[in-house]
N, C-alpha and C positions, 0 to 999 in steps of 0.2 A: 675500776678503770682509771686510766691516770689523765688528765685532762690536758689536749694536746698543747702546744706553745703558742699562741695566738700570733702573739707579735715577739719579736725582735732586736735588738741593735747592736753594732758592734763598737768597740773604741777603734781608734786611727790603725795602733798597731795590732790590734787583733787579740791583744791580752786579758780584756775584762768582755765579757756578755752578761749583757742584760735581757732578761727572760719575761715576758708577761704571761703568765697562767690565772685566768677567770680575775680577780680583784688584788692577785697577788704580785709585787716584783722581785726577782730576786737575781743579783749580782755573784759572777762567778769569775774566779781571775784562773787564770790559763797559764801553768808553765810548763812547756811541751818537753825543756833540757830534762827536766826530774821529772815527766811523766806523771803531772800531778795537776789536780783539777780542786778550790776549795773552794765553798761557798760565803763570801764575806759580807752580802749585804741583803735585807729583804725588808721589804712594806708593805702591810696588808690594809688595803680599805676598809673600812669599820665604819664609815660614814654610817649612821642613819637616818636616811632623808623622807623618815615619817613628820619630825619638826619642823623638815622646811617648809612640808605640801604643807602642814596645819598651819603655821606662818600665811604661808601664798593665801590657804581658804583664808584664813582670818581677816588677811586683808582687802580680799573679795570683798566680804563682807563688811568691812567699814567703809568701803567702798559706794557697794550700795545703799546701806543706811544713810549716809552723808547724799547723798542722789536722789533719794527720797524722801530727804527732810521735809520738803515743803508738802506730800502726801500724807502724810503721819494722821493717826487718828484721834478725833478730837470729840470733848464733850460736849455737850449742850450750849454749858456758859462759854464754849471756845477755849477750854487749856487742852491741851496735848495730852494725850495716851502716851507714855514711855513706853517703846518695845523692847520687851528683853533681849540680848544680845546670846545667842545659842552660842554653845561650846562647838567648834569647829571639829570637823570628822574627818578623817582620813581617807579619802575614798579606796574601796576595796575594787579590784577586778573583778568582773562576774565572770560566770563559766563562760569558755570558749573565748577571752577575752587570750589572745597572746601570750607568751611569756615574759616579764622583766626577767632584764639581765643588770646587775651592779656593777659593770666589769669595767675594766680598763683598755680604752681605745687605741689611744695613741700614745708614743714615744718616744724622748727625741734627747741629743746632748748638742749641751752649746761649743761651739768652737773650739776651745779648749777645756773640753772633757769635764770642765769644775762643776757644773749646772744638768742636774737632768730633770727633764718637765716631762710629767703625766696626764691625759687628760681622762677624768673619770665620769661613769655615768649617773653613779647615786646622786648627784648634785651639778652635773654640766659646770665639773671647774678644773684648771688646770692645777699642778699640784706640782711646787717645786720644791727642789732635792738639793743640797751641797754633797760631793761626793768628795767625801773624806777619807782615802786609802788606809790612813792610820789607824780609825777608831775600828770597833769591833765588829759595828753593823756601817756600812759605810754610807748608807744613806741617812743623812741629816733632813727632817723639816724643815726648809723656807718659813713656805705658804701656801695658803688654798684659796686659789682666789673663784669664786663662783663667776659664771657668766650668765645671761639670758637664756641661749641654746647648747645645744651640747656639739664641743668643739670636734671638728674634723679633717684638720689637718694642724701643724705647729713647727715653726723654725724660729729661728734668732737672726736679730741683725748686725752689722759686723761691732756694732759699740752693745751689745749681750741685752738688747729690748728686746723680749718674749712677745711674737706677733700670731697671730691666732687666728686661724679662717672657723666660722661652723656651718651648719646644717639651712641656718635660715639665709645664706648667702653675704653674711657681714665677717669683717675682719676688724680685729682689737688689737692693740698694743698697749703692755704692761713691762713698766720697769721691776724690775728684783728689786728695787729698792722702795717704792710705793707698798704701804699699808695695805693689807685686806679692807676692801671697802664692801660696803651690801648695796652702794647705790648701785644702779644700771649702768656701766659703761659708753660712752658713746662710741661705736663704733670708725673706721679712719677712710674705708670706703667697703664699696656694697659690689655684689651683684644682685640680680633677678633671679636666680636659681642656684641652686644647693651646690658649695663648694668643695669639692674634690682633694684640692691638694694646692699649695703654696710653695714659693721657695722666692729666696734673697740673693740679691750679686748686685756684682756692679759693672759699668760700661769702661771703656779705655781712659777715661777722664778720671776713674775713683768714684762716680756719684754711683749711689745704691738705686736699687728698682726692687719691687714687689711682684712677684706674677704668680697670678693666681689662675686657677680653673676650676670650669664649672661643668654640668652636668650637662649644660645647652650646648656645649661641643667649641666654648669660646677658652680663649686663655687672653688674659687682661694684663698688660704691663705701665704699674703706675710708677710716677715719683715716689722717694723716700727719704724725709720723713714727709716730702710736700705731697700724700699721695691723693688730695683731691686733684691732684693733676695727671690727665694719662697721658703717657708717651706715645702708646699704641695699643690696637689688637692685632693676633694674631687668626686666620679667618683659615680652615682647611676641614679642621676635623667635620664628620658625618654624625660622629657618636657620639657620647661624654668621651668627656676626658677626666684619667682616673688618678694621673700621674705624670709630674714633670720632674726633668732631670739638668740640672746643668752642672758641667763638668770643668773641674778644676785646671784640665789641661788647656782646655780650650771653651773659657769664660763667657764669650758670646756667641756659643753652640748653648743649642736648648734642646731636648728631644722629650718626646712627649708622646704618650700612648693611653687608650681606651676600649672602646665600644668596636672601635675599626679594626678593618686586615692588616694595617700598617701602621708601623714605628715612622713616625713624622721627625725630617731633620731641621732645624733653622737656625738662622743665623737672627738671634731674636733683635740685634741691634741694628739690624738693617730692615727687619721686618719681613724676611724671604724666606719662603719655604725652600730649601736644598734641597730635599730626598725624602720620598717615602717607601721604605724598605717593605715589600707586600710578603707577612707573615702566615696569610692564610693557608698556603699549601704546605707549609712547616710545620703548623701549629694540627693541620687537620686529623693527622695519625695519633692524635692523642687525648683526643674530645673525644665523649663520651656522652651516654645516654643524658647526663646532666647536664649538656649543652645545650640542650633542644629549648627552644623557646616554651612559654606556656602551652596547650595544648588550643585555645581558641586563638593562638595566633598560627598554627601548622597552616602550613597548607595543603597538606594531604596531595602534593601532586608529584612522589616519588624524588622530591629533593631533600635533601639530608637539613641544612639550614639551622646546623650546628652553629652556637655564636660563640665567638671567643670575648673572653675579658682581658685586660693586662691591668697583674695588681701592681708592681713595681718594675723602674727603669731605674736600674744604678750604676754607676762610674766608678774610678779609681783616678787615684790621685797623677797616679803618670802614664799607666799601661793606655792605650786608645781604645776600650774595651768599654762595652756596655754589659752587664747584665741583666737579663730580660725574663720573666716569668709571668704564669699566664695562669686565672683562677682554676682552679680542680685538675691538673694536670700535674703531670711525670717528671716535668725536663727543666732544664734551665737552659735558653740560651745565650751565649757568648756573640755578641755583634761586634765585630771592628770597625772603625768611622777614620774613611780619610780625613786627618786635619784640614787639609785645602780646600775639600770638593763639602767633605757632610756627609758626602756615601758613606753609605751603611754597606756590611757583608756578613754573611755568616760567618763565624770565624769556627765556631766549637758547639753541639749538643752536649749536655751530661744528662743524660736517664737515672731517674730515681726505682725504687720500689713503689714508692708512695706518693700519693699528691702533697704536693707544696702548701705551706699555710704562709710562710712570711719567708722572707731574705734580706742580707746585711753583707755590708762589705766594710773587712778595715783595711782602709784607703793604701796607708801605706806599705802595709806587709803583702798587698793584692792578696788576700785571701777572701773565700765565700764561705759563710755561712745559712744553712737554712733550717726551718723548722718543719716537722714531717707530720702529716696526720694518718697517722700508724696504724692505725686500727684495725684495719683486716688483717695484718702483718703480727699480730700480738704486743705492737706496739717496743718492738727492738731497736728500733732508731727511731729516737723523738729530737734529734739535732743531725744534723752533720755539716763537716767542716771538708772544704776545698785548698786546695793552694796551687800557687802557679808558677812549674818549673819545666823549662828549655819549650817556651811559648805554648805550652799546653796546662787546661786546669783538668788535674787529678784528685782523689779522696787523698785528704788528710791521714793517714792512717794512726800514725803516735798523735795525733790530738782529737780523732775520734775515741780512738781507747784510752783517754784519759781522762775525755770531759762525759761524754754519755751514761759510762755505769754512775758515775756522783751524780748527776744529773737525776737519771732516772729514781737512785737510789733513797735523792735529796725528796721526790716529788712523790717516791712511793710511801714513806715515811711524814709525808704533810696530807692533815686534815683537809683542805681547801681542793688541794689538786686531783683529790679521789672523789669523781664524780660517776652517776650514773650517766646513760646513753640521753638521756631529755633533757640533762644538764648541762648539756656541750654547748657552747660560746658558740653562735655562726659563723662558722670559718669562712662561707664564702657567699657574700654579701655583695660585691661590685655588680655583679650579672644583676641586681637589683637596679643599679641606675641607669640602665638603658632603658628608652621612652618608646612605650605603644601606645595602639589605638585609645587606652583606657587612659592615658595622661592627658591626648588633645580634646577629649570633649567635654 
């Protein structure tokens, strides 16, 4: 079985895709005039972060010998016992202990296409790349820079600082040009709960903002690089928030989607909510038994109480278009947003075969890309490619059959990407960050 595409990205004009499969990447460039798909760059994780836990125990453990110095055991005449210092162990999982996965999270290229960062899990460190079109393999090592938590979300700022939200609610900033360091970073500001998603802009003035979100259903807008200072919040959502968007056409439009029925509109520079476009009677024809909450949260009272996620909310560089996708589900939809007002509309459905694992857009060719989790289907389309002519998006057809058989043929052909069924990456994870009775007590 060939292990589906987890994540993602595309470049501006639609030419190169980057693919994440379990701890691998690999780059493919696109020429649709010669009908030709070639694979030019890959990097496989190899991290082993058996050294680092023995490190971390190790230093547990001098930790507490130093803490306990003045305990120590002593003789008669009053000298000291020397304690031998044990060889540090690697903790194993016991049975029913989870699965680790070593795999690769997130994403992402810096503004101009030269820079692409990875965030991985054998070591919670971002992993940066020069993409060099020339050489053979086009991804070049950077660095690996390790963090405290394991990062979860990553963009750049408009002078190419690698800014970094994770898990424990802190965001980092690191220049490409700063050394790998093993001290702790200090983080530039916090939230209280597990961060979602981040993104960079700036206001009518040119000064930059950070906004972040979080799982408590807040979205945070600080100064940048002043960001112990906040401008604002933005106060609406009911749910997490999974995913924010702002749009190249219209700068101080924000949109933002999660746990809720609605795609929330704002005008982040004034602090107003515009519009919340209610998705739930769109979205409902297409959840499924995997929707249903836990089973001690049902309420058994003949309500369905299917909940929806939304994984991504993406723009395009000119069209007024959003594209919107929702965990475990079939469809992609297309929203239009008046520039004046924020209103949202549906503009377009596209139905798949298969449920969505990730989506990418290059900006400027207005094309979609998405990744398919095929499995029931025998796994025939593990990409597919959109484009958008006389105001309608249709299937790609000469860049589906160019880039899918290499693709497939690249992945059928790689050791890594031939997994069993227990070996499968979680594809779909978001439905995890909404909060029940089991989180407030």
């Amino acid at each position: 079985m060939i292990h589906p595409v987890q994540f993602l990205i595309s470049s501006r004009d639609g030419n190169l895709l980057f693919c994440v499969i379990k701890n691998m990447i690999q780059v493919f460039k696109v020429d649709v005039k010669i009908n030709n798909c070639s694979l030019i760059g890959e990097w496989i994780d190899e991290y082993d972060n058996k050294q680092l836990i023995k490190e971390k125990v190790e230093q547990e453990q001098m930790r507490q010998l130093a803490g306990n110095a003045t305990k120590k055991m002593k003789t008669n005449d009053g000298s000291i016992i020397e304690q031998p210092c044990k060889e540090p162990k690697v903790p194993v999982p016991g049975p029913g202990a989870p699965p680790l996965y070593q795999y690769i999270r997130c994403l992402t290229l810096s503004d101009d296409e030269s820079i692409l960062v990875a965030c991985t899990d054998s070591d919670k460190a971002a992993v940066l790349f020069k993409v060099e079109l020339e050489n053979a393999n086009c991804l070049s090592l950077l660095k690996r820079q390790p963090f405290p938590k394991r990062p979860s979300a990553i963009t750049f700022s408009a002078d190419k600082e690698l800014i970094l939200a994770d898990k424990f609610g802190d965001v980092y900033v690191t220049s490409l040009e700063c050394p790998v360091t093993n001290m702790t970073p200090e983080p530039v500001l916090g939230h209280v709960s597990m961060l979602t998603d981040i993104a960079v802009t700036k206001d009518n003035l040119g000064k930059q903002y950070v906004l972040t979100a979080d799982r408590d259903e807040h979205i945070k807008i600080s100064h940048y690089p002043q960001t112990f200072i906040v401008n604002k919040w933005l106060f609406g959502h009911k749910q997490f928030v999974s995913t924010l968007c702002v749009p190249k056409w219209k700068p101080n439009f924000l949109f933002s989607g999660g746990g809720d029925d609605s795609i929330y509109s704002w005008d982040w520079q004034e602090g107003k909510l515009l519009f919340k476009f209610d998705v739930g009677e769109l979205v409902a024809p297409y959840l499924t038994d995997f929707h249903f909450p836990p089973e001690r949260f049902l309420l058994h009272d003949g309500t369905t109480r299917k909940e929806l996620s939304v994984v991504k909310i993406l723009s395009f560089e000119q069209l007024p278009y959003l594209a919107v996708i929702f965990e475990a589900t079939k469809v992609i939809f297309i929203l239009e947003c008046n520039k004046s007002t924020g209103e949202l509309t549906l503009h377009q459905k596209l139905e798949l075969n298969s449920n969505l694992v990730s989506l990418a857009v290059a900006e400027m060719t207005n094309q979609l890309v998405v990744s398919l989790d095929d499995r029931k289907n025998g796994q025939e389309e593990l990409i597919k490619f959109f484009k958008y002519e006389d105001g309608k998006f249709t299937e790609d057809e000469s860049k589906n059959s160019a880039v899918s058989p290499i693709l497939k043929s690249s992945l059928e052909r790689n050791t890594i990407s031939q997994v069993d069924a227990d070996s499968i990456y979680p594809l779909y994870h978001i439905a995890q960050l909404r909060k029940r009775g089991d989180h407030y007590s």
